[in-house]
N, C-alpha and C positions, 0 to 999 in steps of 0.2 A: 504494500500500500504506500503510495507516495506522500510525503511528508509536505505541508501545508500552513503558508501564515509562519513560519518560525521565524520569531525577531532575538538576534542577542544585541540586546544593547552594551557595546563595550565601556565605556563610560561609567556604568554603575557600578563595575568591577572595582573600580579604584579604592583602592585601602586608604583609610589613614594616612598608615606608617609610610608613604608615597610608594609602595608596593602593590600590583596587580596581577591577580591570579582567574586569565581566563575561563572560568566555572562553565560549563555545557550545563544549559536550562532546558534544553532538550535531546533526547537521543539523536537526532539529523543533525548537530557538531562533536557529536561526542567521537572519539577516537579520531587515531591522525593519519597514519601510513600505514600500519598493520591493524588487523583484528582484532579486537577484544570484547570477551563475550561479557564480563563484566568487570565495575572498576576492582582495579588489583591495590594492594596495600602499598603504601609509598617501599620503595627500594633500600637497603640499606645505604647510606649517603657514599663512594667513594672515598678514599681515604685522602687528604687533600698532597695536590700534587705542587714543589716548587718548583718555578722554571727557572731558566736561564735565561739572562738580561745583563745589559751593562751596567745599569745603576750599582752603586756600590754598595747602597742597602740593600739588596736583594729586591724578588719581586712577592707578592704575594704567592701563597697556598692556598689552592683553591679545588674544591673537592670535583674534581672530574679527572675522567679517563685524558683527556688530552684538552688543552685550552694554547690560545696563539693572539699575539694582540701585532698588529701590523701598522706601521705611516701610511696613507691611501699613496700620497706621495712620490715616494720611492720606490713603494713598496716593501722595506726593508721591516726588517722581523725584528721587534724591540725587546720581544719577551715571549716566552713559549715554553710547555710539558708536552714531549713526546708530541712533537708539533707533524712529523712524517710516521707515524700508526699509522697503518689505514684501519680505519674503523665504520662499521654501518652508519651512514650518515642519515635514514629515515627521510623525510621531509625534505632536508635541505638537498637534496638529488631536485626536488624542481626548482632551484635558482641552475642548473645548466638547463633546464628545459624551456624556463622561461627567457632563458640567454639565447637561445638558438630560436624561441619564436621573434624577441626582439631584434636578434640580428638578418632573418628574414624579410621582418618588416621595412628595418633602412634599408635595405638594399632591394628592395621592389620584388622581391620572391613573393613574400605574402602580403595582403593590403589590409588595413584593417577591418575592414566590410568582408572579405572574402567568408564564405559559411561553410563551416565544418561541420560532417554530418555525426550522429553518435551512435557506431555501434553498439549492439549487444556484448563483444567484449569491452569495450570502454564505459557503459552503464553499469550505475551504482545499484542499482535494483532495487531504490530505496534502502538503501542499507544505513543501518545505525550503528556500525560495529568499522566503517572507517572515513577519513572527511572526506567528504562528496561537496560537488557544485551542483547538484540535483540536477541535471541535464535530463531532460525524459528522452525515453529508447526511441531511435530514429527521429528525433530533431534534429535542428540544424540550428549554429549558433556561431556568432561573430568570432572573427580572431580575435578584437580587441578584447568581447566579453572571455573570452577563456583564457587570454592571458589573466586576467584581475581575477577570475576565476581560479586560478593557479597559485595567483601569488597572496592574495589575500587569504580565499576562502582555502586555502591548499587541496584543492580537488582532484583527487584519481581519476575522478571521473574527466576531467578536462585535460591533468597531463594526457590520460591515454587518448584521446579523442583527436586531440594535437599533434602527437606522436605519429598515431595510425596517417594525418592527414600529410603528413612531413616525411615518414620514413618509407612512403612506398606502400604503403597499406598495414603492415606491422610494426607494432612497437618494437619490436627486435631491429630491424630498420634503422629506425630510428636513434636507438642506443649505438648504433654504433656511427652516427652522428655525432653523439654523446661524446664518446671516447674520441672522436677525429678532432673534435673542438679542445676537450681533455688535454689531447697528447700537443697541439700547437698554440695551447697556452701557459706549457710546462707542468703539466697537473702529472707530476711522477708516481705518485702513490693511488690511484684513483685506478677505477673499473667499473665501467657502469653496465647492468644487465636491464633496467627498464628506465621508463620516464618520471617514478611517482616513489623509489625509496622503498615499496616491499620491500618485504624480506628475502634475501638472497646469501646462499653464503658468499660469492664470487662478488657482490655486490657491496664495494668500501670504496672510501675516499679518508685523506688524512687533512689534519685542522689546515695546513701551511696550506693544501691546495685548494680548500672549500677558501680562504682568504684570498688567493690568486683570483681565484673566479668571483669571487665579491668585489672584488677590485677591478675588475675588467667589465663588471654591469655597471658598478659606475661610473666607472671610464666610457665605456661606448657604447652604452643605452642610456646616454642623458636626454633624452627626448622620452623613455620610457620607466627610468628610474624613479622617479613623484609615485608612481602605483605602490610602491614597495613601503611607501609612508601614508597610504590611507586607511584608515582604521579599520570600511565597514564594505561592504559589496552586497548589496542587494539582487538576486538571479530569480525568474521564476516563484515571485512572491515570497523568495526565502532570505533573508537577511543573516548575512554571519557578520562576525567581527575579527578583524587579526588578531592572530595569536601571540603577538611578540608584544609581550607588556609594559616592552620601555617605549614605545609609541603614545602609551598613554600618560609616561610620570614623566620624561624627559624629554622635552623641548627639540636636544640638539639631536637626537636622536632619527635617522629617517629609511629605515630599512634596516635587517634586508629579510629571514626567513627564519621557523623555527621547524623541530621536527621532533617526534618522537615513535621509538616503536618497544618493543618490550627488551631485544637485543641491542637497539642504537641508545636507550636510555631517553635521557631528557636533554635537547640540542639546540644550539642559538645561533646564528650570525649577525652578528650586528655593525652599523656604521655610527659613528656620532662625529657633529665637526662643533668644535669649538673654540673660537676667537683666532679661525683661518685655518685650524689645524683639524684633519679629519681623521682617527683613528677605525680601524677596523676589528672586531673582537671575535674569536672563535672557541665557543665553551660546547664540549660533545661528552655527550656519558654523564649526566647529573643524575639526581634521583627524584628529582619534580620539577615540575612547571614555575614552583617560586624560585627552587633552589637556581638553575637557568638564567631567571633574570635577575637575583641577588649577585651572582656570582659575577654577572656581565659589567652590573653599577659597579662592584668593586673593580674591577680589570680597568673600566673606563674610568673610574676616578683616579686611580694608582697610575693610568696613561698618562693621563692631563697634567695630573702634578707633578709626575716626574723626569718630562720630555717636554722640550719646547724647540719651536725652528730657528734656526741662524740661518744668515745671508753670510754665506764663507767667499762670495766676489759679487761684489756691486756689474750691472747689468753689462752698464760702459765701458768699464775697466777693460785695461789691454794686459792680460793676462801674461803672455812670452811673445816674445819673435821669432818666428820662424824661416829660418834659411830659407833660400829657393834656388834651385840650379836652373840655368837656363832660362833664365827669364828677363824681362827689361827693368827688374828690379831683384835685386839679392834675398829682399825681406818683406815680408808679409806680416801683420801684427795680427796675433791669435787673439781670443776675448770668447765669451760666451755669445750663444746664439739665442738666448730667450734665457728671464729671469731665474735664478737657482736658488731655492733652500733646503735647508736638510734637518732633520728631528734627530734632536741631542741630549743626552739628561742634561738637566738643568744646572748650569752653571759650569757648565762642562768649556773648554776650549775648542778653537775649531782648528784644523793646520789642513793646509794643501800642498802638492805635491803637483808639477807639470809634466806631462810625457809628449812629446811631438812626435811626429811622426819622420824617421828620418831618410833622408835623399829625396825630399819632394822637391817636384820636377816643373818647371811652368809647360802648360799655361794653368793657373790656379783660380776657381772664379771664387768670388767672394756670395760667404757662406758655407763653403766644401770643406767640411770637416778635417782637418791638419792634426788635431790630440784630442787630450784629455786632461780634464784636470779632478785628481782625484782629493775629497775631504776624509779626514782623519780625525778622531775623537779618542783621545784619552790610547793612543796609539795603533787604532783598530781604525782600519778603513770603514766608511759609514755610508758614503754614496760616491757619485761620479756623474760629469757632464760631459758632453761635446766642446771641444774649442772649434772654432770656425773662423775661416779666415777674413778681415775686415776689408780687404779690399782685394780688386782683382791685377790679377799679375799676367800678361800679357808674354808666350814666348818671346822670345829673343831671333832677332833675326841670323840670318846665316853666320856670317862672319863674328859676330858676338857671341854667340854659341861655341864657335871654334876656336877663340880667345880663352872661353873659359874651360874649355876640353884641355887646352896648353896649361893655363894655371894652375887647373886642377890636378894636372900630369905633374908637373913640379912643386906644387905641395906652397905653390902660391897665393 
């Protein structure tokens, strides 16, 4: 029997304590990527796990199997337990499904109006036993609404619908889309067997690469990234709310996914930008739904306070000079190509380091990458940029060329 009229107002969830715990007021939200016939007793908590960070006070213990806090930035990894596990990710397996519909869409493969039809394997059957976007059997439904359907409402029913419409008719297809995406944007630890995070044993991703691909939606799904920050999605007279409960107590907060299954635990990804600086957070394996977003506020508070960005070279600056054979000028001045900063503990020093590139040759056009200039924090390399050349360097004609062939031969 199809389910009817279900409203979850997320809003009313909110505690006090400024902590919210998504509650199912009805069976049509209840469960998330696997089955469950009914609710199970909270999990024993993980034992809290320390990472590794440069701060010199160390970083927090925080009760999960694996947790990763990352610069959007750089991308560089500030802090992290067991950050390459692969472990069942649940849920969080559709932020690549919703990446690969997003990446569709800019690139004119799919339109947003285009209708996807809903198999019989992709219908939830009415089920109450895992999150569905109630799509009824053989409808047809927008891509935009089963994206939001995806991200919001986390619906199987929608990843697979999406899947089957993308991979050829099967979600098998489709996953190995998954993994083609996966493998070329460094996701080493990952293996994807479907679109929606069942259970699989073959089927894991580890924290550092679920962070890659958080960083890569929003990097290049900034035209589709806002969905991952709206609380509620209304389908089919049925209204869910997101499940990620710092959407509702924090501000800087604006995506991205949460996930649970009985083997992946209780799972998070989250983004927060604050005063320029945007952090990414990956908590996998908790033992509840509070425990998830407690554990996130502390990683994000512990990010904030103890990392901040330096500008280690001003925009203009002329970084080195660099030689040039053969050309109607000997030297070409390096400098950055587009503004640089880097995330550092707090109080920390910044040192750079120039590498050029050596024997370049004219003709050299300005712009064309000639080095690097690498930042260094407390003796550890911490990022790196392109130098580029400031101006253009013109071959040399015949006989000036062959001047310098001589000089060069004598060590003049």
């Amino acid at each position: 029997m199809h389910i009817k009229n279900l409203f979850i107002l997320p809003v009313a969830f909110a505690i006090a304590a400024g902590s919210l715990s998504p509650v199912s007021i009805s069976l049509a939200a209840t469960g998330h990527a696997a089955a469950r016939q009914k609710p199970a007793a909270t999990a024993p908590a993980p034992a809290p796990v320390a990472g590794q960070t440069a701060v010199a006070s160390g970083a927090p213990a925080l009760a999960a199997k694996a947790w990763l806090l990352m610069d959007f930035d750089s991308g560089e990894v500030l802090a992290s337990a067991n950050p390459d596990e692969p472990l069942p990710p649940a849920s969080l397996t559709k932020m690549m499904t919703s990446f690969l519909v997003e990446q569709a869409l800019r690139s004119g493969k799919l339109k947003q109006t285009d209708l996807v039809t809903v198999s019989q394997n992709a219908w939830c059957r009415g089920s109450s036993t895992e999150s569905c976007m109630y799509l009824p059997l053989n409808s047809q439904a927008t891509v935009i609404d089963l994206l939001r359907g995806i991200i919001i409402q986390s619906g199987n029913d929608a990843s697979k619908a999406i899947a089957e419409h993308m991979g050829g008719g099967s979600e098998e297809g489709f996953a190995k889309l998954m993994n083609a995406e996966a493998q070329r944007l460094g996701m080493t630890h990952t293996h994807f067997v479907n679109a929606t995070g069942l259970p699989d044993p073959a089927h894991k991703a580890s924290a550092r690469d679920l962070a890659i691909l958080a960083r890569a939606i929003i990097h290049d799904s900034s035209d589709y990234y806002p969905i991952y920050a709206e609380r509620e999605f209304k389908y089919n007279n049925i209204k869910q709310g997101n499940r990620n409960a710092l959407l509702y107590t924090d501000p800087t907060v604006d995506g991205l996914k949460t996930g649970h299954t009985q083997d992946a635990g209780y799972c998070l990804v989250t983004s927060s930008k604050r005063n320029g600086m945007r952090l990414i957070t990956v908590i996998l394996n908790t033992n509840s739904a509070q425990a998830r977003a407690d554990q996130t506020r502390t990683l994000l508070g512990w990010g904030f306070a103890n990392f901040e960005k330096a500008t280690p070279i001003q925009p203009d600056a002329v970084v080195a000079t660099a030689k040039v054979s053969f050309g109607k000028a000997d030297t070409v001045a390096a400098g950055l190509g587009s503004p640089w900063t880097v995330t550092v503990p707090r109080g920390q020093q910044v040192q750079t380091s120039v590498q050029l590139k050596p024997d370049l040759e004219a003709p050299v056009a300005k712009g064309a990458t000639i080095g690097k200039v690498v930042a260094s924090s407390n003796g550890k390399p911490v990022a790196e940029a392109p130098l580029v050349a400031q101006a253009d360097v013109e071959r040399a004609g015949f006989f000036l060329r062959m001047w310098q062939h001589v000089t060069r031969l004598f060590g003049k």
